[in-house]
C-alpha positions in Angstrom: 116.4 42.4 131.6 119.5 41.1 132.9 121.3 44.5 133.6 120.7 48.1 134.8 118.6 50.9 132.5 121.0 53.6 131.9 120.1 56.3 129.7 123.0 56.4 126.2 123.5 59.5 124.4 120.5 61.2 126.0 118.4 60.0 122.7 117.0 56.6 124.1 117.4 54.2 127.0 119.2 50.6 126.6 120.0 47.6 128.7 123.9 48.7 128.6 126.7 51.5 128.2 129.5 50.0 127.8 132.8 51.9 128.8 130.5 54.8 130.5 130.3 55.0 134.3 126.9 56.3 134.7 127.9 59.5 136.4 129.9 60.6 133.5 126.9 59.2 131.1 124.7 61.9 133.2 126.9 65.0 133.0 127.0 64.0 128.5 123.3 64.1 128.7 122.7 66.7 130.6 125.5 69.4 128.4 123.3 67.8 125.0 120.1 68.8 126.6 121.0 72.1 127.9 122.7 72.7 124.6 119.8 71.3 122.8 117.3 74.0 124.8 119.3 77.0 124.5 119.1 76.0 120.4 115.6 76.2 121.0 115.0 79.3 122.6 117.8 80.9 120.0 119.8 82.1 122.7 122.8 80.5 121.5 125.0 83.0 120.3 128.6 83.6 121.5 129.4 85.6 125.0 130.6 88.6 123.2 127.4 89.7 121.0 125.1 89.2 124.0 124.1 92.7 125.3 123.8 94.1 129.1 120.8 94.7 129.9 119.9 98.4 130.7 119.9 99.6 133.8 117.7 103.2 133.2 114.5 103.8 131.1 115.6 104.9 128.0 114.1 108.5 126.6 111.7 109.1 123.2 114.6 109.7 120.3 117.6 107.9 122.1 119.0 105.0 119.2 120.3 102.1 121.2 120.6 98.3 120.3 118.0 95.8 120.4 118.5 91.6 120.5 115.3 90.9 118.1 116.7 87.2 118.2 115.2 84.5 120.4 110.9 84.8 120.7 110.6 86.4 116.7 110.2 84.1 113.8 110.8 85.1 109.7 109.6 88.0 108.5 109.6 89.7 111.6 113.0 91.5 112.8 114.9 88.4 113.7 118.9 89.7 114.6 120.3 92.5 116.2 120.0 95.9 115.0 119.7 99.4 115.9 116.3 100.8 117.0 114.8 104.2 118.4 112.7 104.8 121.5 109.6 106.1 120.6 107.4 105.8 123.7 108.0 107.9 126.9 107.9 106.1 130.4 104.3 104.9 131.0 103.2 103.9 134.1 103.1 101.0 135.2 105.1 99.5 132.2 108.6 100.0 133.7 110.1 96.5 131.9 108.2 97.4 128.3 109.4 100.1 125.8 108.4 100.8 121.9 111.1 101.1 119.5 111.1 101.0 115.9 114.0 99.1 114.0 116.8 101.1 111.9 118.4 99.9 109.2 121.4 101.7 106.9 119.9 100.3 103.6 117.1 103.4 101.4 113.7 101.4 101.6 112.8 100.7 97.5 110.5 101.8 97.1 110.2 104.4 100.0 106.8 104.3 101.6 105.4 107.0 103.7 106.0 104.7 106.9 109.6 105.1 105.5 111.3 108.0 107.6 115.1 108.9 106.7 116.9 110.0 109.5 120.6 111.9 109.6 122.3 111.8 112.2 124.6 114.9 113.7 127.1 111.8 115.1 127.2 108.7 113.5 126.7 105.6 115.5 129.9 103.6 116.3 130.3 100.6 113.8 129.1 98.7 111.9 126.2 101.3 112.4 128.4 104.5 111.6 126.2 105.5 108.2 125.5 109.4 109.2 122.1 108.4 106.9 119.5 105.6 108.6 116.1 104.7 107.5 113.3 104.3 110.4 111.1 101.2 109.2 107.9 102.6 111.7 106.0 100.1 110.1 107.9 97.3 112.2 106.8 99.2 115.4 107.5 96.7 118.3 106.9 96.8 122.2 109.6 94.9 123.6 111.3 94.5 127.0 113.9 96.9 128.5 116.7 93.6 128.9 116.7 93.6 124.7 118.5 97.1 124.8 121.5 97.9 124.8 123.8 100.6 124.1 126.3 100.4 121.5 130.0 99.3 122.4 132.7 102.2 121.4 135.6 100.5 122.3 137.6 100.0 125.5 138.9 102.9 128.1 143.1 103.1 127.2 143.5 103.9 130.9 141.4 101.1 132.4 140.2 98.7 130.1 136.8 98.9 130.5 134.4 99.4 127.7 132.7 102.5 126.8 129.3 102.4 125.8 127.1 105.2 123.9 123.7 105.8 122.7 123.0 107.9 119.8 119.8 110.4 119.3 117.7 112.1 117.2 116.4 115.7 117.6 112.7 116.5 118.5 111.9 117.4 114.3 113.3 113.8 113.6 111.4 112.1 116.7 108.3 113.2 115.2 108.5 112.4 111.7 109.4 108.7 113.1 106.0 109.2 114.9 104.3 110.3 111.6 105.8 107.3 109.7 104.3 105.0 112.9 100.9 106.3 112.6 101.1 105.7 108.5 102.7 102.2 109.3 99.4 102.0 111.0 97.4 102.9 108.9 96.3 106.3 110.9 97.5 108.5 108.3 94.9 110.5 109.0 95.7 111.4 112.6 99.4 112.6 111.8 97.7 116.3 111.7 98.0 115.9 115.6 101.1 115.7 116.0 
């Protein structure tokens, strides 16, 4: 070899690089790489549909929004979409909560892990159907920093956003928890509820 190894284009390695001072070659490959891995782990979405991370454990019936995207693959829930807490605070498990996924669309056909749910406020939008179907048999324990509460605009007086959470009353909860245990396959232990 006759000149200096310099990496090109972060793909491959060559004798020269024309026209590209190797600390500028450097910064090229390391943006494509770091772009490149955040492709992979599917946490390349834009700044604004990112969610903040909670900062209190969430209570059995409170709707909030959960970031299903990055670590879930085809047909599991894959995007963001409303869920609700269905697990109380277990010790021990601080970071890990159970939710099942909402979705505005009537399950067909409707399946007794199905569970419609209507709500006394609707959620802000594109969530603001006042009906919502509870798919319980999509059950999923998932960690705290995928919830969020939903974005209701921005404070006139100070700009800074207002955030809400929406819930369900203690007849609703447990029909969601009936529609788990059929989702389950328990159907059979719903009489303890």
């Amino acid at each position: 070899m006759d000149g200096p190894v310099r990496p090109l284009n972060g793909l491959g390695w060559r004798e020269e690089a024309p026209g590209l001072r190797p600390s500028r070659l450097s910064a090229i490959c390391l943006r494509r790489l770091t772009n490149w891995l955040r492709r992979l782990e599917g946490r390349d979405h834009e700044k604004a549909d990112r969610l903040v991370p909670l900062m209190y454990y969430p209570k059995p019936g409170e709707i909030l929004l959960c970031d299903y995207r990055g670590g879930f693959i085809v047909p599991e829930m894959v995007k963001t979409r409303p869920v609700i807490v269905v697990s109380p605070r277990l010790r021990r498990r601080r970071d890990l909560v159970a939710v099942v996924p909402l979705s505005t669309t009537a399950p067909t056909p409707k399946e007794n892990y199905h569970c419609e749910i209507v709500l006394a406020q609707p959620l802000p939008k594109p969530f603001d159907s006042p009906v919502m179907w509870a798919k319980a048999d999509m059950l999923a324990t998932v960690a705290k920093s995928r919830l969020d509460r939903f974005r209701a605009g921005k404070n006139p007086h100070g700009g800074t956003r207002i955030y809400v959470s929406g819930s369900v009353d203690a007849a609703q909860l447990k029909a969601v928890r009936v529609a788990v245990l059929c989702g389950l396959g328990l159907d059979s232990l719903t009489i303890h509820l």
